[in-house]
C-alpha positions in Angstrom: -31.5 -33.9 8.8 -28.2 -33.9 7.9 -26.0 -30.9 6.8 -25.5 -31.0 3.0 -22.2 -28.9 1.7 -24.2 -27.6 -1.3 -27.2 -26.6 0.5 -25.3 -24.9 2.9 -23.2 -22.9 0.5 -26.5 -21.6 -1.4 -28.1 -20.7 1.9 -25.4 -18.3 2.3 -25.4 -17.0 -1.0 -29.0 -16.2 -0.4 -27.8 -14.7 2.7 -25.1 -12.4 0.9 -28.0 -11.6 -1.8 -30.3 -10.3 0.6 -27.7 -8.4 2.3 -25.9 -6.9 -0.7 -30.2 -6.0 -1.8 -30.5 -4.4 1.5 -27.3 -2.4 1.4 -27.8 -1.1 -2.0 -31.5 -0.1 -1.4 -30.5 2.0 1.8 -27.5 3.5 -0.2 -29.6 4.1 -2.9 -28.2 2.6 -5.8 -30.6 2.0 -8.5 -28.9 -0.3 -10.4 -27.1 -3.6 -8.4 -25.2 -5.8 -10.7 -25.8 -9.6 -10.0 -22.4 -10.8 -8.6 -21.3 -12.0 -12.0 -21.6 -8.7 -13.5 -19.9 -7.3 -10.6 -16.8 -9.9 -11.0 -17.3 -8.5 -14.9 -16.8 -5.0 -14.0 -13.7 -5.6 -11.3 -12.3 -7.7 -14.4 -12.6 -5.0 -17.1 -11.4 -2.4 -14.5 -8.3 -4.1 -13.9 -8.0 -5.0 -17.5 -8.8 -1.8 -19.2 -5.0 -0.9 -19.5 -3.9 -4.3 -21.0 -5.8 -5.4 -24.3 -9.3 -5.2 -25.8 -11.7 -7.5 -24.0 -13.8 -9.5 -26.0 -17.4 -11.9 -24.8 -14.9 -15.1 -25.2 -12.1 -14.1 -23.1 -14.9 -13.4 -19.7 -16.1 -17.0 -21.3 -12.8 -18.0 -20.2 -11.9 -16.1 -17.6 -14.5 -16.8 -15.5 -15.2 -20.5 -16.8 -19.0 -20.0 -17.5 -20.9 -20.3 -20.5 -21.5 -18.2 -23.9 -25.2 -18.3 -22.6 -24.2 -16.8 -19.3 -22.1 -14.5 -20.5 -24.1 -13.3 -22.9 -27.1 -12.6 -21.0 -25.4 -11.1 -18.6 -23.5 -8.5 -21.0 -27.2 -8.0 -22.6 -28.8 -6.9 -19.3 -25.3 -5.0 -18.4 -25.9 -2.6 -21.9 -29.5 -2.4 -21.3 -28.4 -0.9 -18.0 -25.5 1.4 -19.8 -23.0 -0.2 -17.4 -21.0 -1.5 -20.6 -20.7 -0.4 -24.3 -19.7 -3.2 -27.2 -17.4 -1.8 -29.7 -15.7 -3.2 -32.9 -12.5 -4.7 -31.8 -9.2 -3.2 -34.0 -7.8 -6.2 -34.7 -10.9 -8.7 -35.5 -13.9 -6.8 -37.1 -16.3 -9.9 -36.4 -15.6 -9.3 -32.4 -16.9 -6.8 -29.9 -14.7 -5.3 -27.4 -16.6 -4.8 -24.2 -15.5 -0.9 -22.4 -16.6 0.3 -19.1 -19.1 3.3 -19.2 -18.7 6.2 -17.0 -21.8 5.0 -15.0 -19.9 1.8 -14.0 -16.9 3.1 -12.9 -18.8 4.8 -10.4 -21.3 2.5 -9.3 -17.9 0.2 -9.1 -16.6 2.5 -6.6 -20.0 2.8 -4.3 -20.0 -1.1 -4.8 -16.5 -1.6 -3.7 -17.0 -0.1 -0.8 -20.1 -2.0 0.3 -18.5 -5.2 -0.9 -15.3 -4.6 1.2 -17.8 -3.6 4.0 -20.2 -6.7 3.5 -16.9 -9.0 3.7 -15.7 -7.3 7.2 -19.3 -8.3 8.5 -19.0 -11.8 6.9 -15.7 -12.0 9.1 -16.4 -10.7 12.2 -15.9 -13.0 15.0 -13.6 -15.7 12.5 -9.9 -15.6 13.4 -7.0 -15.5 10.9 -6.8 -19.1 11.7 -10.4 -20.1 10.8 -10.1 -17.9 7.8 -7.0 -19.7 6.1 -8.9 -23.1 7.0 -12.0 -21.7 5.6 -10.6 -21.1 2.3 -8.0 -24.1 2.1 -11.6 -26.0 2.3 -13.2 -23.8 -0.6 -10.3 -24.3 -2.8 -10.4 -28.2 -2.0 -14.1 -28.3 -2.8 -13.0 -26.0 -6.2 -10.9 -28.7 -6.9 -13.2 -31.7 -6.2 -15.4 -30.7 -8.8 -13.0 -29.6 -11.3 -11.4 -33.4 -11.0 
């Protein structure tokens, strides 16, 4: 059978799932954010300084739907990972803040993410790794076009 890009790239996000599942349950960390709310939180902690951030501007940000965004800012209060707040300069919009719990768990996660991305590399040269992602942008761009 032959190879099929897409297939292949879901394989190994099934891969990193089962790792980062693994990982977390050893470590003991109750709570693992899907890899979307995880990209949420590294966005709002390097944000948090700058301006209030509101449900449109992830929307944006991370070119995904209301529906996706919303859901996953439900489940993310739910789990008291984030806290919706009037924004000051638009009453009719939330700004979404960090809770204490989240900046935490984004430390214990950063570390196992930076950890899981050393194993992903192992045995790839520098070479291979610029190649790698040259490709991943290209294929980016093929279905943006």
């Amino acid at each position: 059978m032959e190879k099929n890009i897409a297939n292949e790239l879901k394989k190994l996000d099934i891969e990193i799932g089962k790792k980062l599942f693994s990982i977390s349950k050893k470590n003991k960390i109750e709570t693992v954010p899907s890899p979307l709310q995880a990209r949420i939180i590294d966005f709002l902690i390097i944000n948090q300084e700058k301006e209030d951030i509101c449900q449109k501007d992830l929307e944006e940000h991370f070119n995904v739907s209301k529906a996706t965004i919303s859901g996953a800012l439900q489940i993310m209060e739910n789990n008291g990972i984030i806290k919706r707040v009037i924004a000051k300069e638009d009453a009719r919009s939330k700004k979404i803040i960090l809770t204490e719990k989240s900046k935490k768990a984004h430390k214990e996660m950063y570390i196992i993410f930076k950890n899981l991305d050393e194993e992903l590399k192992k045995g790839i040269s520098k070479e291979e790794l610029e190649i790698f992602y040259n490709i991943i942008e290209k294929l980016k761009n093929n279905l943006r076009n």
